[in-house]
C-alpha positions as CSV (number, residue, x, y, z in Angstrom):
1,X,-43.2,-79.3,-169.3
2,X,-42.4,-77.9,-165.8
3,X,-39.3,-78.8,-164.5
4,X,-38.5,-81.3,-161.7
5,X,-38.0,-79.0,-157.8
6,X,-34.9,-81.2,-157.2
7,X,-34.0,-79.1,-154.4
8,X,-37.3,-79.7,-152.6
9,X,-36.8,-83.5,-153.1
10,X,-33.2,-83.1,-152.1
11,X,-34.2,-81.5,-148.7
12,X,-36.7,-84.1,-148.2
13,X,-34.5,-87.1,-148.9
14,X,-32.0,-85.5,-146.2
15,X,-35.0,-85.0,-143.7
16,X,-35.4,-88.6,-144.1
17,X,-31.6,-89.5,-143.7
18,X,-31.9,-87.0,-140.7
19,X,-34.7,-88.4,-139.5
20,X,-33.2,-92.4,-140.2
21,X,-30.2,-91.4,-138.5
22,X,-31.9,-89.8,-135.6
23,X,-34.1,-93.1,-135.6
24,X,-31.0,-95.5,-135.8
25,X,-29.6,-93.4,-132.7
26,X,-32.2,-93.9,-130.7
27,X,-32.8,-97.4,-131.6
28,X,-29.6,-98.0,-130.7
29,X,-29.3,-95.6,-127.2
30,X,-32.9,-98.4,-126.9
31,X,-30.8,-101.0,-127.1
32,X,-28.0,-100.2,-125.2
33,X,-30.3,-99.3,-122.4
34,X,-32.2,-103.3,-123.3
35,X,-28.4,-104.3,-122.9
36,X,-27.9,-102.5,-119.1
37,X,-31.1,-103.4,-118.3
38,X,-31.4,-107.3,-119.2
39,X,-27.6,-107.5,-117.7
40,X,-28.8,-105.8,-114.5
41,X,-32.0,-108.3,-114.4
42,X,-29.2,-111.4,-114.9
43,X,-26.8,-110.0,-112.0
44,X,-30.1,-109.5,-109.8
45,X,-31.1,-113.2,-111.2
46,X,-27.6,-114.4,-110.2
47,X,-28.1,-112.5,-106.6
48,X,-31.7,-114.1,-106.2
49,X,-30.3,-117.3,-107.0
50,X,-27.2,-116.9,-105.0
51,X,-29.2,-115.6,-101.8
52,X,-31.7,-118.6,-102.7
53,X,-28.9,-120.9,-102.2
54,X,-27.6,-119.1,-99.5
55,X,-31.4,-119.3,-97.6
56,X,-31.8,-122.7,-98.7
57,X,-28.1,-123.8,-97.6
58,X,-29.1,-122.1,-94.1
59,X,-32.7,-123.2,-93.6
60,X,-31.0,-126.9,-95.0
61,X,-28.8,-126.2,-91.6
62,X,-31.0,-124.7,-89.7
63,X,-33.6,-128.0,-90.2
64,X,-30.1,-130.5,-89.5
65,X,-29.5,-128.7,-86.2
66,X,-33.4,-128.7,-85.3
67,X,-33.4,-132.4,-86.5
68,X,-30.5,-132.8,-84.1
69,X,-31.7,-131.0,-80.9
70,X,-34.9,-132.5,-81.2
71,X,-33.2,-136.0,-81.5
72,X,-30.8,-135.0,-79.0
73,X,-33.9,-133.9,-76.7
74,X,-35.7,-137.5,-77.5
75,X,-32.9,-139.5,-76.6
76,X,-32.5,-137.1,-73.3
77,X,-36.2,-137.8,-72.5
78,X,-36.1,-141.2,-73.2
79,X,-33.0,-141.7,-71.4
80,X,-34.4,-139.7,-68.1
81,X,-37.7,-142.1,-68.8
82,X,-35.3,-145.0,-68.4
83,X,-33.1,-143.3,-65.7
84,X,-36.1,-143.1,-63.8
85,X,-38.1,-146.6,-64.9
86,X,-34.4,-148.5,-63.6
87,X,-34.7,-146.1,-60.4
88,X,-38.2,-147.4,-59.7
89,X,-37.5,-150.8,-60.9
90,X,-34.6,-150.8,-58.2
91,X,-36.4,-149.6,-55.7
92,X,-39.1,-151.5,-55.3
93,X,-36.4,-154.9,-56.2
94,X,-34.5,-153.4,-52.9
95,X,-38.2,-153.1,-51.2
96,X,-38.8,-156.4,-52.1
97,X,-35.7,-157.5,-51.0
98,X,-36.4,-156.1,-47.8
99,X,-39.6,-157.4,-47.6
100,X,-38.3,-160.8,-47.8
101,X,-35.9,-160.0,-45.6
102,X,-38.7,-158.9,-42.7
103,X,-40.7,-162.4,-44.0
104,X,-37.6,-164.6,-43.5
105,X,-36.9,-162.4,-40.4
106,X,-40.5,-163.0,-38.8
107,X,-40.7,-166.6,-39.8
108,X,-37.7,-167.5,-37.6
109,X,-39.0,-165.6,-34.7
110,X,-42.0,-167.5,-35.4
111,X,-40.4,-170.3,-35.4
112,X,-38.5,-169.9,-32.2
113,X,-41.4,-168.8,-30.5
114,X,-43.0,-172.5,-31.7
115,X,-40.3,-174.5,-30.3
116,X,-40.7,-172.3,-27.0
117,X,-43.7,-172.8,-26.7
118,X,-43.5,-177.0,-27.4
119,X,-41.0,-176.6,-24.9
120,X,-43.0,-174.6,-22.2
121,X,-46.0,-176.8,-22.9
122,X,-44.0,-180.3,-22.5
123,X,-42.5,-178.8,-19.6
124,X,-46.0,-177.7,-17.8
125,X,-47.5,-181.1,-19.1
126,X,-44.5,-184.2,-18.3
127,X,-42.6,-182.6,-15.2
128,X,-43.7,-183.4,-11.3
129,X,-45.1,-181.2,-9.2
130,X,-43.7,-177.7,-8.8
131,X,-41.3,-178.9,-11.5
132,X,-43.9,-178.1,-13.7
133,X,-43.6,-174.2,-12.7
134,X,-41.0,-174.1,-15.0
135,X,-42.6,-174.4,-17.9
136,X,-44.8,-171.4,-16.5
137,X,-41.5,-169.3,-15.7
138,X,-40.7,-170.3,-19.8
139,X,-44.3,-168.9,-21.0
140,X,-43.8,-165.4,-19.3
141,X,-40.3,-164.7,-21.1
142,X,-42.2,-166.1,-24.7
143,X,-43.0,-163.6,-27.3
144,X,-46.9,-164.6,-27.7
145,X,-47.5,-162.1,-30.2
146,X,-45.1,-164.7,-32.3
147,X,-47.7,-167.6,-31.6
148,X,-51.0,-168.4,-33.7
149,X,-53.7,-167.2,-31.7
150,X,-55.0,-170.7,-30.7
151,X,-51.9,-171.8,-29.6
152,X,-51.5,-168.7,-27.5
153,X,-54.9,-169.7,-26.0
154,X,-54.0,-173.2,-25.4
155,X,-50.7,-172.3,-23.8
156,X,-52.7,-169.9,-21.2
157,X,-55.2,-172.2,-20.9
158,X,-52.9,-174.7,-20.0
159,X,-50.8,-172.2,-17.6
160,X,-53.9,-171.2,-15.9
161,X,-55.4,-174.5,-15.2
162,X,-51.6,-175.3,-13.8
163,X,-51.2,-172.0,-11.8
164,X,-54.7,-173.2,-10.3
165,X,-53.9,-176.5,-9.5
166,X,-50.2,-176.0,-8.1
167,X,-51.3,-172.6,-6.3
168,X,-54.4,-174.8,-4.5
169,X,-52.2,-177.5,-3.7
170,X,-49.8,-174.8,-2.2
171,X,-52.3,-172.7,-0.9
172,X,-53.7,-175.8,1.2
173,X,-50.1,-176.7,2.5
174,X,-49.7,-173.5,3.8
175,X,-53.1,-173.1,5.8
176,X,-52.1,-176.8,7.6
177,X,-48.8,-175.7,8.2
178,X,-49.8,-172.8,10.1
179,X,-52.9,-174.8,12.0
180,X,-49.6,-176.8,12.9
181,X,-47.7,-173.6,13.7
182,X,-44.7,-175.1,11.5
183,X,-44.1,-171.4,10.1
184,X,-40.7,-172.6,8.9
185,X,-43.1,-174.5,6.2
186,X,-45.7,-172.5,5.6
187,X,-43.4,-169.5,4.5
188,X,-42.4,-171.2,1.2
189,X,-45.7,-172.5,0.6
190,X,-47.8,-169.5,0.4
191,X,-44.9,-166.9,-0.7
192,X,-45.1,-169.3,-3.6
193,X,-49.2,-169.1,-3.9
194,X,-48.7,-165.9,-3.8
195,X,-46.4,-165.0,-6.5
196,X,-49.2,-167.7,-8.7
197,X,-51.5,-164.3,-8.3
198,X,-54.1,-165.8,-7.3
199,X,-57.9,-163.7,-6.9
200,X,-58.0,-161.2,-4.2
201,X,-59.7,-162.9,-1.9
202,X,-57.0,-165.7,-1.6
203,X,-54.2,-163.6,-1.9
204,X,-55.7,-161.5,0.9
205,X,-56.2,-164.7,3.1
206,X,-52.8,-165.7,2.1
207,X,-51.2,-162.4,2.7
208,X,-52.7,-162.5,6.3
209,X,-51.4,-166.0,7.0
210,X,-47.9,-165.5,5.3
211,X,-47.7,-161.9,7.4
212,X,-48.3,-163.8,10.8
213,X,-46.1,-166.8,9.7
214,X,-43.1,-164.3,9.1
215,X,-44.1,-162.4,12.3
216,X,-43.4,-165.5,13.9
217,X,-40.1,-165.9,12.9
218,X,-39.2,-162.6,13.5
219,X,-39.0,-161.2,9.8
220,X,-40.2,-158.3,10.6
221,X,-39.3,-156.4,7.3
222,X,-40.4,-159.1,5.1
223,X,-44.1,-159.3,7.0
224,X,-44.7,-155.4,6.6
225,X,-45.7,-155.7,3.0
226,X,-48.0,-158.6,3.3
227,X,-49.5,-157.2,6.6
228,X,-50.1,-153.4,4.8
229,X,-52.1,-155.2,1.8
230,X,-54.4,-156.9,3.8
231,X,-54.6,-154.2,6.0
232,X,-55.7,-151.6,3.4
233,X,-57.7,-154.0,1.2
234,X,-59.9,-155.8,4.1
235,X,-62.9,-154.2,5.6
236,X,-63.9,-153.9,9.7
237,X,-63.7,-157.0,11.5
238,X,-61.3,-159.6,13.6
239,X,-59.0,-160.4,10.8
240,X,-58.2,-157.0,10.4
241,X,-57.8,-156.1,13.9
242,X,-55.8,-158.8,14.1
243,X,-53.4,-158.0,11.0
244,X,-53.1,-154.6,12.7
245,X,-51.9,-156.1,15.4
246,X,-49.0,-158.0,13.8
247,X,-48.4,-155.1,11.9
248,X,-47.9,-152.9,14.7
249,X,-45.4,-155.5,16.2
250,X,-43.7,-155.9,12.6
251,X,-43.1,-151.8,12.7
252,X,-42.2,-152.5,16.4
253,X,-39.6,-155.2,15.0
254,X,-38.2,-152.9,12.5
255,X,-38.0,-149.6,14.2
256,X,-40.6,-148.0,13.0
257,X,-42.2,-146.6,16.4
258,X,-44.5,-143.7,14.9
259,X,-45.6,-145.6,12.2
260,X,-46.7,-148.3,14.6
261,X,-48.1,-146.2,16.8
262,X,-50.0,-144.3,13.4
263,X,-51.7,-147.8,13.2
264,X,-52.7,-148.8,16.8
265,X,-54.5,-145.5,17.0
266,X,-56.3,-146.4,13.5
267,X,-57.2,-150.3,15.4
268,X,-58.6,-148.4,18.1
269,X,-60.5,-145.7,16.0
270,X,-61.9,-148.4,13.4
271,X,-63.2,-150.3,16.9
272,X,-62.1,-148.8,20.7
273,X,-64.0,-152.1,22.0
274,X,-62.6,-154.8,19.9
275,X,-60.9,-157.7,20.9
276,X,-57.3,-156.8,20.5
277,X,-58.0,-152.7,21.8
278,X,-56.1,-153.7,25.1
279,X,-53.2,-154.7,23.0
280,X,-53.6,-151.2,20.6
281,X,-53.8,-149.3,24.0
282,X,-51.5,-151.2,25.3
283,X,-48.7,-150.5,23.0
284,X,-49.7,-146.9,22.6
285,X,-48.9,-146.1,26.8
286,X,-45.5,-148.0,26.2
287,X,-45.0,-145.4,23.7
288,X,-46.0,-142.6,25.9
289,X,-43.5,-144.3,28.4
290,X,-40.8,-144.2,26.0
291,X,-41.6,-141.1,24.9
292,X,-41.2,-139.6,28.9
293,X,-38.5,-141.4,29.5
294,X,-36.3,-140.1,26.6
295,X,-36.8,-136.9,27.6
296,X,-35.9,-137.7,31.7
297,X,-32.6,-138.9,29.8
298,X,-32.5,-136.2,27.7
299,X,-28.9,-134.1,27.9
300,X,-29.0,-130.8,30.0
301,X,-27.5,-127.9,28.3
302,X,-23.8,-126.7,29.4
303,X,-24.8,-124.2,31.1
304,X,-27.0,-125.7,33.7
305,X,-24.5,-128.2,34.0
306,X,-20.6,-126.6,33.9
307,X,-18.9,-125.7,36.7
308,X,-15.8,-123.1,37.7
309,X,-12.5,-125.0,37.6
């Protein structure tokens, strides 16, 4: 029988222990490098986890503050909404204060303008006679705006039918005074027709007659008014010849030569044979006289007139 090649077997069985060892080595070096690795995946788990915290903890701050500013911003806005609603609301409380104010304000003018104008009407209604002017002289200083319009109307109905009735009543006085050439009376009567302002055609009439009445009585200044109204208002005719007469004598009265001369030439221009142009011419040569005589008197100068010592 051949015998056994222990030598081969021996160098295979060390192979193998070669090869085991070799095997354990690297199973091992493996599983050191397992070790490194899973303990570097557990420090980067315990990283992740702490930076997760970390990121949570912030983003859980981040949201608190945002939750804050934005309630901080709604109360802000809803406390400028009620700034502004209490604003308004106290505006338009002082607005309507001052409305009420105005109201209360316009009903007592109102209310004084009433009693005024009860008063103005009782006196233009219960007084006698020219008493009753008074209540006219009240009306004029009334606020009528004040007044309900159909009081207003019956107050100047009432004044007018009164203004007519006292300035007729006048009116007539004064014409029959002055047929009775008691100027004295007449004076008052139509100065106070007159201030009644009556239509034009009275007052004209009136102005004529008050003019001469005044004349007459040597009020020259007073006269010069009445006289000028007529004067410029009336057309050609014997009135007005005759109111430029008694103007020119009113200018005459006062001084005013030129301007009553101005006039006596206009009486003679308007009519050179009317019934007062002797009187117009008249007074024109007395001017021409005065006016020749003034300069016979007139000064000579000094040295027509001095003499040596």
């Amino acid at each position: 029988m051949p015998q056994p090649d222990y030598g081969k077997a021996f160098e295979e069985i060390k192979r193998e222990v070669i090869e085991s060892r070799n095997l354990v080595i690297k199973t091992d070096s493996l599983l050191k490098n397992l070790h490194a690795e899973l303990k570097l995946l557990g420090k980067q788990q315990e990283d992740f986890r702490k930076k997760n915290w970390t990121s949570s903890a912030a983003a859980y701050v981040l949201f608190a503050l945002l939750c804050g500013l934005g309630a901080f911003t709604i109360s802000s806005l809803r406390t400028s909404s009620a700034n502004a609603e209490l604003e308004k609301a106290q505006e338009i409380a002082a607005k309507a204060h001052a409305d009420k104010q105005k109201m209360e304000e316009k009903r007592q003018l109102e209310e004084a303008a009433l009693r005024q104008a009860r008063e103005a009407f009782r006196e233009m209604s219960t007084l006698a006679g020219d008493e009753r002017l008074k209540g006219i002289e009240a009306l004029s200083t009334l606020e009528a705006d004040k007044l309900p319009v159909l009081v207003k109307e019956m107050l100047e109905d009432k004044a007018e039918q009164l203004k007519k009735e006292i300035g007729a009543l006048a009116f007539e006085n004064g014409k029959q005074a002055m047929r009775r050439q008691e100027f004295a009376v007449a004076i008052p009567a139509l100065t106070r027709f007159i201030s009644l302002k009556p239509p034009e055609s009275e007052m004209l009439e009136a102005s004529l007659l008050l003019g001469n009445a005044l004349v007459q009585t040597r009020n020259a200044a007073a006269a010069i008014e009445h006289l000028q109204r007529y004067v410029s208002a009336s057309k050609r005719g014997r009135s007005r010849e005759f109111a430029q007469l008694l103007l020119v004598q009113a200018l005459d009265m006062t001084g005013a030569r030129d301007e009553a001369a101005k006039v006596a030439r206009e009486g003679l221009e308007s009519n050179s044979n009317g019934e007062f142009s002797g009187n117009f011419r008249s007074r024109l040569s007395k001017r021409v006289s005065r006016s020749e005589a003034e300069v016979k008197v007139a000064p000579q100068s000094p040295s027509a007139t001095s003499t040596a010592p």
